[in-house]
C-alpha positions, 0 to 999 in steps of 0.5 A, a space after each residue: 201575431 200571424 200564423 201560417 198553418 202548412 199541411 205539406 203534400 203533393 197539394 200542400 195546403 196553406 191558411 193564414 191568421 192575422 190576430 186570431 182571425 181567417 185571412 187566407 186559404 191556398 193550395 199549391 200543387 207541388 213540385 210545380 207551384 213550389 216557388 209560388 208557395 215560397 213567395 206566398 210566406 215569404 209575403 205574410 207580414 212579421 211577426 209571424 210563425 210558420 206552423 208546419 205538419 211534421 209528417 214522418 212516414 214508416 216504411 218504403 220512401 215513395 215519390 210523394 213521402 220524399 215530396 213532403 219532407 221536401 217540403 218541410 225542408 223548404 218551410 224550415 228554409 224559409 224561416 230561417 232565412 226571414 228569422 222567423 218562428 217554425 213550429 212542426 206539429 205532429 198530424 194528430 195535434 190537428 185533430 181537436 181544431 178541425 171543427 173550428 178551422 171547417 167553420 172559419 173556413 165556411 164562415 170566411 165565405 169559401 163554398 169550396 174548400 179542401 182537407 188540405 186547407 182545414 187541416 192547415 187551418 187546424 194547425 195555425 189554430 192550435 199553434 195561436 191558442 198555444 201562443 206560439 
């Protein structure tokens, strides 16, 4: 099984396990790198599940909120249209997979990394221990 973890965001962080091992880190700058981002899943092999960041904000919608809902939109079309699994996660389910996901990520050889990519990492990890 595959797991693509998506952090969304004005840089939308993206990681990939393939049977419970790292094979990808990106980042895409968002709204200009949108389609970019589309054809990366659009890429990862089946059987995969998209495991998206569900980010619901309080008060005033600002550019970047609207930006982010966007594109949760955007994964859940995704999935849809491939047949695919899409889970959201809430923030906090990340938060007990982050040290792994830094550790992975520092083990895969990547010097340079973001919070973006250890987040999105930390939510394909939760999502593969869950099974799904």
């Amino acid at each position: 099984m595959n797991y693509v973890g998506i952090d969304p965001g004005q840089t939308t962080g993206v990681a990939v396990l393939r049977s419970s091992v790292l094979a990808d880190v990106d980042a895409f700058r968002m709204p200009d790198e949108l389609e970019e981002f589309v054809l990366y899943l659009g890429a990862v092999p089946d059987p995969v599940t998209y495991v998206v960041e569900d980010w619901v904000g309080s008060g005033a919608l600002d550019r970047h909120a609207k930006l982010t809902i966007e594109i949760i939109g955007a994964v859940k079309a995704e999935a849809a249209r491939r047949d695919v699994d899409c889970i959201a996660q809430q923030p906090q389910a990340r938060i007990h997979k982050e040290d792994e996901a830094r550790r992975l990520i520092r083990e895969s050889g990547l010097v340079h990394f973001m919070s973006h990519h250890v987040s999105a990492l930390a939510h394909a990890l939760r999502a593969a221990k869950k099974g799904g």
